[in-house]
C-alpha positions in Angstrom: 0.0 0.0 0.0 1.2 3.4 -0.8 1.6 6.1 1.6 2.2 9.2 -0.3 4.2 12.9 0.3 4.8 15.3 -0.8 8.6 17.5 -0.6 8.7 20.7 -1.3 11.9 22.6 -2.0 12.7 26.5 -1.3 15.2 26.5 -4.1 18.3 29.1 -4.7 16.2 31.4 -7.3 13.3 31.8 -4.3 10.8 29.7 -5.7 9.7 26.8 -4.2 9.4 23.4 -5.9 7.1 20.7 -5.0 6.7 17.2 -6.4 4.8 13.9 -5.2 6.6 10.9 -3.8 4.4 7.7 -4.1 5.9 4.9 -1.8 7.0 4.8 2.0 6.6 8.8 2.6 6.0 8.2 6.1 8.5 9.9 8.5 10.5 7.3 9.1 11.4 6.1 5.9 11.2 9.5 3.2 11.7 11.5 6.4 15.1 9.6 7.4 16.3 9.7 3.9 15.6 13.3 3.4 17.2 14.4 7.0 20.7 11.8 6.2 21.0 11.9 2.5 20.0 15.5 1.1 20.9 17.5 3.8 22.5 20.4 1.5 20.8 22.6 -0.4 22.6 21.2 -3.7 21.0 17.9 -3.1 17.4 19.2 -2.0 17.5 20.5 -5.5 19.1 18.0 -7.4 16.3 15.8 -6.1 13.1 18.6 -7.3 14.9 18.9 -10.5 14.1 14.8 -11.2 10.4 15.5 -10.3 8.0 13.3 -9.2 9.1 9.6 -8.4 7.9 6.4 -7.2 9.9 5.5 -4.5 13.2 7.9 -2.7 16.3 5.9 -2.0 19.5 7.2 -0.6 20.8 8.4 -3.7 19.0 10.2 -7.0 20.9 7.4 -9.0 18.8 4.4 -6.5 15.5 6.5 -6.7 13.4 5.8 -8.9 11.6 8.7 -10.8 8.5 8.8 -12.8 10.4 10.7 -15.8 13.8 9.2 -15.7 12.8 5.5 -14.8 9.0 5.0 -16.0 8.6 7.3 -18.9 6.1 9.8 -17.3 5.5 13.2 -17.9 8.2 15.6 -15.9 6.1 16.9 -12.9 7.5 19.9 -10.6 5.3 22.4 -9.9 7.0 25.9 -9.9 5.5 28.5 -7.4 6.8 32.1 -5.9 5.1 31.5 -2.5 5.1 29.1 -0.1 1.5 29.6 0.2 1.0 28.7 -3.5 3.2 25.7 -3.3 1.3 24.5 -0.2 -1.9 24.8 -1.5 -1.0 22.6 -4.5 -2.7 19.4 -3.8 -3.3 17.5 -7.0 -2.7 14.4 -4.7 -4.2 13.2 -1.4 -1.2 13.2 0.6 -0.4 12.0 4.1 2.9 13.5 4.6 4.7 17.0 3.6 8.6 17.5 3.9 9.2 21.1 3.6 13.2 22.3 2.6 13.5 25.6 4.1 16.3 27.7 5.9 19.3 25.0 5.5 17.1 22.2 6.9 14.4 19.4 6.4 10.9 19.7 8.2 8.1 17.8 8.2 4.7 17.0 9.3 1.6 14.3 8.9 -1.2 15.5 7.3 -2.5 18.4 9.2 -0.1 18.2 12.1 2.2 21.4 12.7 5.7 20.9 10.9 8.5 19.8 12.9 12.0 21.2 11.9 14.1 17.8 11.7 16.8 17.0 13.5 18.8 13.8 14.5 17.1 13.2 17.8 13.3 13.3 16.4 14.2 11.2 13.4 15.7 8.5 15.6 12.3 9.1 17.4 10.4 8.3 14.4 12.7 5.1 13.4 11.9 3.8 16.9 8.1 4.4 16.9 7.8 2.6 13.6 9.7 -0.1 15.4 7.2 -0.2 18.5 4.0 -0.5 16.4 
C-alpha cells in the first residue's frame, strides 16, 4: 500500500518546488532519507529537478523517478510563494517534507511541521519499530 508525500523545496532562485513521492513517505522512511541523504541545499534541489518519483532511495541514482525511470510526464510544480506551493494538492497526501532555511521539516497530514533533527528522526525510526 502506498503512503504518499509530498517534498517541497525553497530552491536558490526563491521559488519553491514541489513534487509527489508515491511509496514509503512516512517519517521514518522519506523523512530519514531526506534528513541523512540531502541535507545540503545542492541535493534538496538536485532531487526537485528529477520530479515526481515512485519511491526515494539514498541516492538520486537508486531512486526511482516517474520521468527518468517509467517514462512519465516531468512533474514539478514551480510557485513564488510558499503559500502557493502549499496549496498545490493534486494528490491526497499524508505526509509534507518542507526544505526551508538550511534544513528538512516535516509534518503528517494536518499536524504542525517539525524542523528535523537527529534526535526526532531516531524518534520516528523507533516508533515505527514499536507498532
Amino acid at each position: 500500500m502506498a503512503t504518499p508525500a509530498r517534498i517541497i523545496v525553497h530552491c536558490s532562485d526563491a521559488k519553491w518546488r514541489n513534487i509527489y513521492l508515491h511509496f514509503d513517505g512516512h517519517l521514518c522512511a522519506a523523512g530519514a532519507k531526506l534528513h541523512h541523504h540531502y541535507s545540503t541545499q545542492r541535493a534538496a534541489e538536485a532531487l526537485v529537478a528529477m520530479g515526481g518519483l515512485s519511491s526515494l532511495a539514498q541516492t538520486l541514482a537508486s531512486s526511482e523517478f516517474f520521468n527518468r525511470d517509467l517514462g512519465r510526464k516531468l512533474e514539478i510544480l514551480t510557485r513564488v510563494t510558499l503559500d502557493q506551493a502549499w496549496a498545490d494538492d493534486e494528490h491526497d497526501v499524508a505526509y509534507t517534507y518542507l526544505w526551508h532555511d538550511g534544513a528538512w521539516h516535516g509534518n503528517e497530514s494536518c499536524e504542525p511541521m517539525l524542523r528535523f533533527n537527529d534526535a526526532l528522526i531516531a524518534g520516528f525510526s523507533a516508533d515505527e519499530a514499536a507498532s
